[in-house]
Steps between C-alpha positions, in 0.01 A plus 500: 500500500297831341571662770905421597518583081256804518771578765813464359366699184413806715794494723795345317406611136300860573195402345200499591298177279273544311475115389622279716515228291792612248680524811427169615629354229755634490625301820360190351810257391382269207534167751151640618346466127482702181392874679832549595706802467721418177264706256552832778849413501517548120361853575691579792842428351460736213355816710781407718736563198364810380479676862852401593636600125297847507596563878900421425468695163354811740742435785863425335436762195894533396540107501580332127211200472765241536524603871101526529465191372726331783293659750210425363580096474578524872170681626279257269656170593315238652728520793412855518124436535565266734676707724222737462209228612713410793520882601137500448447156714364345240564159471246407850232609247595333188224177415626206424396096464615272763777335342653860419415629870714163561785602265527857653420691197390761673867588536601401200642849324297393139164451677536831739658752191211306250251652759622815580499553073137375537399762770623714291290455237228480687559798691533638057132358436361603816646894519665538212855561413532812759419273794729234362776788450440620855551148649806412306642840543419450883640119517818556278611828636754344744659266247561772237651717784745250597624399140738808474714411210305328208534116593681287274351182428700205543395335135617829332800539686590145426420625105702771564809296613515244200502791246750695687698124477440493141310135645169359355190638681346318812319175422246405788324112517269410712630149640257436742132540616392409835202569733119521473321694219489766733778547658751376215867537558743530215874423475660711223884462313620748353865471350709702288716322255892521587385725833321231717124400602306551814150322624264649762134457617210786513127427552451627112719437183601885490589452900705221441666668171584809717642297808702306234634808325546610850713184566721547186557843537663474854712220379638682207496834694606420853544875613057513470476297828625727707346789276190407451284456170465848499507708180814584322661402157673138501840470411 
């Protein structure tokens, strides 16, 4: 194990270790005990947050912060860090207990974006916040270059929609929870009153809440399946 993680830190991450250890933890999944890598991911997910806001408020310097924030809320979303631990072929590396080997958590988008946030902050503690910068920078660079127009977030564009309708915002409920600790999966409803309801399932309440909003939105806006979910003011 020290040296597949000694490894991927050098070669996937640009770093050369100086303690192994942070990093090990960091692909230690609590089924394995209490030294897993929830405390890094604490870390992680807030230098994520301040490298992606300071690198979009450098790159897109003529957008208004609504648009900034939209990007932003796409390039920090568990989803997001998943994608980015999959690039990196995480998950083979990822520790876990036998009954979450059994459940396939190493694939489960929560688990794999939790420890990419965790590397993260132990890539912070180990080299500071230039050698996290450099990594996230590195890892993220494709993403922002293929967002073009700022996203638009399916839960805001639903907002959007029942204000524009002079309707009552959004309400979400969670109606169901399924699924080992780890690996949870959550049915969400969400419903607009006098516009119509929608339920979908995500591996995390704000994955279900988006696939839901997704869900209502093309019902009450046919013309955005064949478009897309693309940015663009609702009508």
């Amino acid at each position: 194990m020290n040296a597949d993680a000694a490894a991927f830190v050098r070669d996937q991450l640009g770093h050369q270790p100086k303690d192994l250890a942070a990093f090990e933890r960091a692909l230690t999944h609590s089924s394995l005990g209490k030294d897993s890598y929830e405390r890094l991911e604490f870390l992680g997910d807030r230098v994520l947050g301040l490298v992606v806001a300071r690198w979009l408020f450098e790159r897109f310097g003529n957008e208004p912060e609504g648009n900034l924030s939209r990007r932003f809320n796409a390039l920090v979303a568990r989803e997001t860090c998943a994608e980015v631990g999959r690039a990196l072929g995480l998950p083979p590396l990822i520790r876990l207990g036998r009954q979450a080997r059994e459940d396939h958590a190493s694939q489960s988008d929560n688990v794999i974006g939790d420890v990419v946030e965790a590397l993260i902050g132990a890539l912070m503690l180990d080299g500071g916040l230039d050698a996290a910068d450099a990594f996230i920078r590195r890892a993220w660079a494709p993403l922002i270059e293929s967002q073009g127009a700022a996203p638009h977030h399916p839960k805001s564009a639903l907002q959007e929609l029942a204000a524009a309708r002079n309707l009552k915002p959004p309400a979400y409920e969670i109606i169901a929870r399924t699924g080992a600790h780890h690996a949870p999966r959550f049915t969400v409803r969400v419903a607009i009153k006098g516009a119509g309801e929608a339920e979908a399932e995500g591996a995390s309440k704000q994955e279900a809440e988006t696939a839901a909003a997704t869900a209502l939105l093309e019902h009450l806006l046919p013309s955005r399946r064949a478009g897309g979910a693309g940015g663009g003011p609702v009508q």
